[in-house]
N, CA, C and O atoms as a printed pandas DataFrame, in Angstrom:
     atom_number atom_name residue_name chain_id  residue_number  x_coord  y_coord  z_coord
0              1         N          UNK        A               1   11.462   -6.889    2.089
1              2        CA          UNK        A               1   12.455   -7.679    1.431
2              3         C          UNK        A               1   11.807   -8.672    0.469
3              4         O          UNK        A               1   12.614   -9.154   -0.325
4              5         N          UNK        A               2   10.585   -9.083    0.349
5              6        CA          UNK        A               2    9.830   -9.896    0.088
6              7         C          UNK        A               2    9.586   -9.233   -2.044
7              8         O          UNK        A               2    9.279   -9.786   -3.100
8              9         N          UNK        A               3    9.867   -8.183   -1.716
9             10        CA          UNK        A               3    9.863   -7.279   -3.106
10            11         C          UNK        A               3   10.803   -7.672   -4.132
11            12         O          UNK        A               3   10.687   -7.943   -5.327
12            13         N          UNK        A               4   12.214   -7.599   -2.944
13            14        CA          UNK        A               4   13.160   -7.936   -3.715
14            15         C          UNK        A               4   13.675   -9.113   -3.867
15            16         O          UNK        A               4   14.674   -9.316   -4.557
16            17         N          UNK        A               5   13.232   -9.737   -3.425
17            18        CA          UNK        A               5   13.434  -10.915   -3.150
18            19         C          UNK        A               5   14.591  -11.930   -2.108
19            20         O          UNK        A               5   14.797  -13.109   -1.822
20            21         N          UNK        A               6   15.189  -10.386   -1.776
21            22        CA          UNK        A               6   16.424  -10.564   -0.448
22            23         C          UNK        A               6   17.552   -9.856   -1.020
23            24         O          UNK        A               6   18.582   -9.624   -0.387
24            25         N          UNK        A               7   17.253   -9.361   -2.770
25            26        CA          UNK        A               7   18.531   -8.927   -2.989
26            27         C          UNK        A               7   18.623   -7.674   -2.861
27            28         O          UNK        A               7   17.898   -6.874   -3.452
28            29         N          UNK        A               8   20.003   -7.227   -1.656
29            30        CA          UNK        A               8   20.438   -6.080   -0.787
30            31         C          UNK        A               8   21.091   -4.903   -2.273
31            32         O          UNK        A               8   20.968   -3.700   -2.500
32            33         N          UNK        A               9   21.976   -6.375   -3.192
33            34        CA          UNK        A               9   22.374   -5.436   -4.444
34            35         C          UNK        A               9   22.189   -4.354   -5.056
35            36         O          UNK        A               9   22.918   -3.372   -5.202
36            37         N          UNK        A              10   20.772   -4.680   -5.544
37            38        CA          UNK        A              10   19.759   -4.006   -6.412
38            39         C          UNK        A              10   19.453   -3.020   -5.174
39            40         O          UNK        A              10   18.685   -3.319   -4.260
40            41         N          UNK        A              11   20.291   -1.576   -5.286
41            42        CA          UNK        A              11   19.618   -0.551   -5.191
42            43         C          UNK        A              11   18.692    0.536   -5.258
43            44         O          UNK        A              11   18.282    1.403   -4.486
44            45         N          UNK        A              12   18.519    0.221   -6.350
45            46        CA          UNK        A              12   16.932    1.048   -7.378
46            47         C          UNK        A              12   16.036   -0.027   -6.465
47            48         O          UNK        A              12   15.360    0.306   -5.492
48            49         N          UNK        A              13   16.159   -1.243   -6.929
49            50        CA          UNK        A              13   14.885   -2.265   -6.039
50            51         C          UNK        A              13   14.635   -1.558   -4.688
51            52         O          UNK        A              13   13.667   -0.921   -4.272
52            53         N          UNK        A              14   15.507   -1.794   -4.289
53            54        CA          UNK        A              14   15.845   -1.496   -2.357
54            55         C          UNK        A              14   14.941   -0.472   -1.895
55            56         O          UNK        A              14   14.035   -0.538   -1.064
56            57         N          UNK        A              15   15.509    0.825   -2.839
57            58        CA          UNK        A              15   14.972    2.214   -2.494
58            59         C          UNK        A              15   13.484    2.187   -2.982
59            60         O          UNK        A              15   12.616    2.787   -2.348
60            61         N          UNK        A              16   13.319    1.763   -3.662
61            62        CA          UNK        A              16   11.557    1.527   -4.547
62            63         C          UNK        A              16   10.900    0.643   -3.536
63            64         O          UNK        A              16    9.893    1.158   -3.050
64            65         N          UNK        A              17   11.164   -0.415   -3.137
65            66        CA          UNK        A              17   10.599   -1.178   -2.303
66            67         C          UNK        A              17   10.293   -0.332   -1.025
67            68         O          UNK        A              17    9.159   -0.024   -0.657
68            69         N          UNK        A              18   11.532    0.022   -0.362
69            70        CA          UNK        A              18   11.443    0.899    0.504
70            71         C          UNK        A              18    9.754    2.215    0.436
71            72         O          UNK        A              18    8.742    2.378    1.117
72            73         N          UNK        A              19   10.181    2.651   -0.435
73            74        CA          UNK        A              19    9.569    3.938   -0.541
74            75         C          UNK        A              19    7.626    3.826   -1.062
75            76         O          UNK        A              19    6.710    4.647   -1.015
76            77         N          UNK        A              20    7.718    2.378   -1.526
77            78        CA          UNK        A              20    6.253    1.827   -1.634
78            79         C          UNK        A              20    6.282    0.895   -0.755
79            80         O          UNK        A              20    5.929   -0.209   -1.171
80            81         N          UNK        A              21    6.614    0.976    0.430
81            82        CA          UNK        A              21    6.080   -0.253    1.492
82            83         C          UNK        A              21    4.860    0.042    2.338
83            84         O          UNK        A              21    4.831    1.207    2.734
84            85         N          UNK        A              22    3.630   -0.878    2.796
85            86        CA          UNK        A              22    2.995   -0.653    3.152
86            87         C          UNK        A              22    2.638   -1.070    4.285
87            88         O          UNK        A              22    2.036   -2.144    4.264
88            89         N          UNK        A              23    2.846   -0.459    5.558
89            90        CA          UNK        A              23    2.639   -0.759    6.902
90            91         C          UNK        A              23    1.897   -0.309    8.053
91            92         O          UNK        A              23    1.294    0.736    7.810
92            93         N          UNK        A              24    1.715   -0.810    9.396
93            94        CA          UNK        A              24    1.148    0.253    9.766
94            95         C          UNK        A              24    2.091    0.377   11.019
95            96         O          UNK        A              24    2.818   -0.446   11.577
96            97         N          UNK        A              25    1.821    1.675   11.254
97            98        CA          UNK        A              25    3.239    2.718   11.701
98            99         C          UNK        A              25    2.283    2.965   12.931
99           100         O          UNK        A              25    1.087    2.730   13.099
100          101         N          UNK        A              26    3.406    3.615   13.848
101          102        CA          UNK        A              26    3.164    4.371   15.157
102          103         C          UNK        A              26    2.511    6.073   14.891
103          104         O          UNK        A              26    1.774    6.848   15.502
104          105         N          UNK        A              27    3.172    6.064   13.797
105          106        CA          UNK        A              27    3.311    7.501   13.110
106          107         C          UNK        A              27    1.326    7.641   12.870
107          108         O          UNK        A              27    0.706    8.696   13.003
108          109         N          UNK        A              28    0.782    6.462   12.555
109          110        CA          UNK        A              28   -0.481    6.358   11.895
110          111         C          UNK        A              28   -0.141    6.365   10.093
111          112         O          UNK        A              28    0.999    6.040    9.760
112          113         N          UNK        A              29   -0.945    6.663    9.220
113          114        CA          UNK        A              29   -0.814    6.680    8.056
114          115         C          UNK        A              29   -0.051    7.670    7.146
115          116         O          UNK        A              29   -0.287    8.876    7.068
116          117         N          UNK        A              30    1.068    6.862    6.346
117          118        CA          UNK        A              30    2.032    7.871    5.684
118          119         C          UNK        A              30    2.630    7.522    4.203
119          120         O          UNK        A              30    2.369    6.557    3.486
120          121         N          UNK        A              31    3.435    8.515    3.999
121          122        CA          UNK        A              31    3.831    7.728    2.404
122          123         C          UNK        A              31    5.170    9.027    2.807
123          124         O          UNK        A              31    5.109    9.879    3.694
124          125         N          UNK        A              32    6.557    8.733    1.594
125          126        CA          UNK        A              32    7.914    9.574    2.026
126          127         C          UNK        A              32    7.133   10.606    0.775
127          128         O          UNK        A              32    5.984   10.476    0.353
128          129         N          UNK        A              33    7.959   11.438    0.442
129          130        CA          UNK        A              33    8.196   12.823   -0.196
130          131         C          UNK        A              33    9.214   11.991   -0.966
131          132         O          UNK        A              33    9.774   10.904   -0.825
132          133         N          UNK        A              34    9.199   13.357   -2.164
133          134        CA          UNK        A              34   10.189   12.836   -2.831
134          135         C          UNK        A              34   11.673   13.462   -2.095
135          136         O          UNK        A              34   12.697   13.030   -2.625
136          137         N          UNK        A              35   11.832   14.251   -1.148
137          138        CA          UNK        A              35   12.817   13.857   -0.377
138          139         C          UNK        A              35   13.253   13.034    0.847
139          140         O          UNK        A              35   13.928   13.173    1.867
140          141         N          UNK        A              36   12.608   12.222    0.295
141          142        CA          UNK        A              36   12.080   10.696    1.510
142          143         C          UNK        A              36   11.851   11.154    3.134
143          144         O          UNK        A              36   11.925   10.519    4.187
144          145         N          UNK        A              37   11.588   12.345    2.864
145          146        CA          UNK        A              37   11.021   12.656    4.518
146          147         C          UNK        A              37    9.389   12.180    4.485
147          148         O          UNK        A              37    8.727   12.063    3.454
148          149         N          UNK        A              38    8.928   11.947    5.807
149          150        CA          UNK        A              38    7.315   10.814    5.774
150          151         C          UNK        A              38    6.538   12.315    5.120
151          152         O          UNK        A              38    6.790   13.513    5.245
152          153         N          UNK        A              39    5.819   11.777    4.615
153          154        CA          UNK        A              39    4.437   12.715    4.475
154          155         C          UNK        A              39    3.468   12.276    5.734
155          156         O          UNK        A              39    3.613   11.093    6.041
156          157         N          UNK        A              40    2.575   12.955    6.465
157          158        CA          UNK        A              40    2.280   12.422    7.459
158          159         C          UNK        A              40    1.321   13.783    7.990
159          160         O          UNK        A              40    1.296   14.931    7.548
160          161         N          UNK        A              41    0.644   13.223    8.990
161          162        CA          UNK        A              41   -0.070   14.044   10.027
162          163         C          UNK        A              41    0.537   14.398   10.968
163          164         O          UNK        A              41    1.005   13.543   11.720
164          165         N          UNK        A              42    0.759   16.041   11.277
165          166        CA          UNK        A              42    1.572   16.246   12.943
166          167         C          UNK        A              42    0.059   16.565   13.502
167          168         O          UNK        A              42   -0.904   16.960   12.844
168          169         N          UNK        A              43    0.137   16.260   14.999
169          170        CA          UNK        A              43   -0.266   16.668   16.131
170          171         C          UNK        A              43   -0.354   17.803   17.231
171          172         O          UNK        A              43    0.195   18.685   16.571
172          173         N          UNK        A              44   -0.594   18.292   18.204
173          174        CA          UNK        A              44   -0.140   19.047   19.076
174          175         C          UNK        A              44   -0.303   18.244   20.501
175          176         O          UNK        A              44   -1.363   18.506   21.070
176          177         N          UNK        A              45    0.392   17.489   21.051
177          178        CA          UNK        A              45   -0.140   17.122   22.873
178          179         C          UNK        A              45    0.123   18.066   23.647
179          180         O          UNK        A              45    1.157   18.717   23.495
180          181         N          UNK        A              46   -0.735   18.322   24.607
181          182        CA          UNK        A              46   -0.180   19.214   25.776
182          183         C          UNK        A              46   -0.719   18.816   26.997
183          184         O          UNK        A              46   -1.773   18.188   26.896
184          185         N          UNK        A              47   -0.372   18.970   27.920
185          186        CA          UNK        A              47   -0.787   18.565   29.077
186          187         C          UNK        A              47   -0.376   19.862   30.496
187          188         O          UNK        A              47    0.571   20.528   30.914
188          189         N          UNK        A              48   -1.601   19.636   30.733
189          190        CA          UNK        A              48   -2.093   20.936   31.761
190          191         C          UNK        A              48   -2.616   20.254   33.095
191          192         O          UNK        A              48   -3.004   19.093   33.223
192          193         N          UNK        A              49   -2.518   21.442   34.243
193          194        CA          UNK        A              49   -3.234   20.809   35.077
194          195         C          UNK        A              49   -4.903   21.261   35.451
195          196         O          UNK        A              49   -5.478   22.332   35.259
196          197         N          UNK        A              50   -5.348   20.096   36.002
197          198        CA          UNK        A              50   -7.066   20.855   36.539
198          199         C          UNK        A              50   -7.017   21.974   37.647
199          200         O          UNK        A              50   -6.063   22.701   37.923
200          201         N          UNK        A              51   -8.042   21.948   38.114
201          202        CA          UNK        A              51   -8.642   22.935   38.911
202          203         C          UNK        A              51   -7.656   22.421   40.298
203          204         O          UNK        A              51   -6.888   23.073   41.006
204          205         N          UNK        A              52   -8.194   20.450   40.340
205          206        CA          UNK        A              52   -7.712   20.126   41.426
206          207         C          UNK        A              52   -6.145   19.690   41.299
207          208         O          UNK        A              52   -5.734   18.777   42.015
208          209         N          UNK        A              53   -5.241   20.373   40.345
209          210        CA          UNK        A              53   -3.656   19.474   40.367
210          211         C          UNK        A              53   -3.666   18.624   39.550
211          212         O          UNK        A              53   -2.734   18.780   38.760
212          213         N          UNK        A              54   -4.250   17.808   39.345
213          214        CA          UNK        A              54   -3.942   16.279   38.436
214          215         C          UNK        A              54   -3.623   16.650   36.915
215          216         O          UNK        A              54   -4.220   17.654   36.526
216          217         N          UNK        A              55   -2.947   16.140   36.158
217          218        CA          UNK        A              55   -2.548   15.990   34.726
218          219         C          UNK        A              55   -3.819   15.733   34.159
219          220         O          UNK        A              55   -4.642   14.835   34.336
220          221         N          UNK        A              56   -3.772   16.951   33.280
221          222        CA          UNK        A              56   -4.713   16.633   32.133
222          223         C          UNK        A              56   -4.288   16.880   30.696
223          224         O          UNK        A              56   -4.066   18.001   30.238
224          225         N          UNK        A              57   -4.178   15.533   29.904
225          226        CA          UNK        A              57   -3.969   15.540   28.504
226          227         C          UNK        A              57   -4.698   15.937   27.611
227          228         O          UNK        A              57   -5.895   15.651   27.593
228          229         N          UNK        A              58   -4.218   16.548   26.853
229          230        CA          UNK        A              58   -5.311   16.832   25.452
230          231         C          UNK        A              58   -4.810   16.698   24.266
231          232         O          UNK        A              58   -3.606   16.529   24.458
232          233         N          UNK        A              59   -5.075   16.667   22.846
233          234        CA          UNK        A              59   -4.789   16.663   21.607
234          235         C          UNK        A              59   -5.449   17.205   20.708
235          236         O          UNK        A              59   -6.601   17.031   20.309
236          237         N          UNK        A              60   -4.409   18.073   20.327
237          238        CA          UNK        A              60   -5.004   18.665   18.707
238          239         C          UNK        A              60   -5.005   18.147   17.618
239          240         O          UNK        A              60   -4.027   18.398   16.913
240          241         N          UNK        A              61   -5.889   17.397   17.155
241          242        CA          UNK        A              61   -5.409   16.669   15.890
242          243         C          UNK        A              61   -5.436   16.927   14.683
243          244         O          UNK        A              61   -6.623   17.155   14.445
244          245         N          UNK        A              62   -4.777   17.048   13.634
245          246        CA          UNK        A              62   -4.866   17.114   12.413
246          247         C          UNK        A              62   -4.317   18.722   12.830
247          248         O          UNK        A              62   -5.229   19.547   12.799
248          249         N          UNK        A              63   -2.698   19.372   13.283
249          250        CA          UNK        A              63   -2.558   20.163   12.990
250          251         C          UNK        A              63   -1.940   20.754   11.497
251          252         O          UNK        A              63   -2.208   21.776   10.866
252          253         N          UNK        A              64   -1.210   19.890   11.297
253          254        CA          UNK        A              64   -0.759   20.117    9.925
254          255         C          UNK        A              64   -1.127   18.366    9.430
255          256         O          UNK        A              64   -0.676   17.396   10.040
256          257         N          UNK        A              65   -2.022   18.279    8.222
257          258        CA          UNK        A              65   -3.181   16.738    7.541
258          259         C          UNK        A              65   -2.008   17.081    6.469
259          260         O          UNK        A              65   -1.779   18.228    6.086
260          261         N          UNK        A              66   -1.260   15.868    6.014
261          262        CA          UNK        A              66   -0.596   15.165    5.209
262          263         C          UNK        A              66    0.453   16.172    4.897
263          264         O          UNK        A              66    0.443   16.532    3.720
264          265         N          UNK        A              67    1.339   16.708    5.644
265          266        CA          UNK        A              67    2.059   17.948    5.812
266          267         C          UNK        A              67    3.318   17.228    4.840
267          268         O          UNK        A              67    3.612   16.041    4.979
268          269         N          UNK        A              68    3.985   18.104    3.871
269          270        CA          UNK        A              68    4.912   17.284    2.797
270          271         C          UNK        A              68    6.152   18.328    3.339
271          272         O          UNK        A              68    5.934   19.537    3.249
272          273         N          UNK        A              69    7.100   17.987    3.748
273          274        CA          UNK        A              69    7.683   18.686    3.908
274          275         C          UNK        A              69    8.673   19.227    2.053
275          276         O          UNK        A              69    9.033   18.481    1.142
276          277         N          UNK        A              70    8.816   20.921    2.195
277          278        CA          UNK        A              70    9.001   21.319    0.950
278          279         C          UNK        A              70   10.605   21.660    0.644
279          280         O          UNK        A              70   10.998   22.131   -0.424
280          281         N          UNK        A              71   11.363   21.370    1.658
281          282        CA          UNK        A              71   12.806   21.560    1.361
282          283         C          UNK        A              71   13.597   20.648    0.426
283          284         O          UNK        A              71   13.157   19.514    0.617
284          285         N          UNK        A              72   14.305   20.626   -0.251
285          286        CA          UNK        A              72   15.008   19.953   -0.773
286          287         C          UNK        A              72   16.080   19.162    0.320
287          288         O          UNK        A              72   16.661   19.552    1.333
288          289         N          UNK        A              73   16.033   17.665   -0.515
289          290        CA          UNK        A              73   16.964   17.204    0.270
290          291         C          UNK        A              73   18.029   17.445    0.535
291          292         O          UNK        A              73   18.642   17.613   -0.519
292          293         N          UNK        A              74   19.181   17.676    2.067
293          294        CA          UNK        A              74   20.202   17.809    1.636
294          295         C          UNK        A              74   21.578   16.457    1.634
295          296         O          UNK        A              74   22.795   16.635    1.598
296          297         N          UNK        A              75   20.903   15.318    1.681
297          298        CA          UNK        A              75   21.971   14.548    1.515
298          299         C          UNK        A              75   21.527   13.682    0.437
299          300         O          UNK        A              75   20.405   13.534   -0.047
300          301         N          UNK        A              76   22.692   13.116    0.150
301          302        CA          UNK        A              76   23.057   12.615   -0.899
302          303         C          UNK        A              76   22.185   11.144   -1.349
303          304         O          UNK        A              76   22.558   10.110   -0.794
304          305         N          UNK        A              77   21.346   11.084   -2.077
305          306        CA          UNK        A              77   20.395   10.401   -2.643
306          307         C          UNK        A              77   20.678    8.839   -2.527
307          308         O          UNK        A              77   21.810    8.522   -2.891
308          309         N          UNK        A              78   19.829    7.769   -2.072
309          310        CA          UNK        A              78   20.258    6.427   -1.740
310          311         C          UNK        A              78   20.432    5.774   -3.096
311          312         O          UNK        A              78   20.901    4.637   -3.043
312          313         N          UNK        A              79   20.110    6.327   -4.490
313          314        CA          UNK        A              79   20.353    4.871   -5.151
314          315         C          UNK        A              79   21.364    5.700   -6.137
315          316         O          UNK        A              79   21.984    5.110   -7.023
């Protein structure tokens, strides 16, 4: 909000601000598409058991590295 200076009005602002904001996310590091879906890193977790029973976690990382998703949007554009 600090972009816009609080004003909710200015839609073009809103969505621009929005779409260049810079944070840090749960997601880890991202930026939207131009159909404002995140650009982003997916994962794989799975969890198995050992020899002896107990939960064992693992991670695949970087299954799909800065994956853009390529569909067109289908709703109706914010500004």
């Amino acid at each position: 909000m600090k972009s816009t200076k609080g004003n909710y009005a200015d839609k073009a602002a809103l969505n621009k601000a929005i779409a260049d904001a810079q944070f840090k996310s749960v997601r880890g590091q991202f930026r939207f598409g131009k159909n404002n879906y995140p650009v982003q890193n997916y994962h794989i977790f799975q969890v198995t058991k050992t020899a002896k029973g107990a939960d064992y976690k693992t991670v695949s990382e970087g299954v799909l590295k800065a994956h853009v998703d390529d569909l067109p949007p289908l709703a109706v554009p914010l500004n």
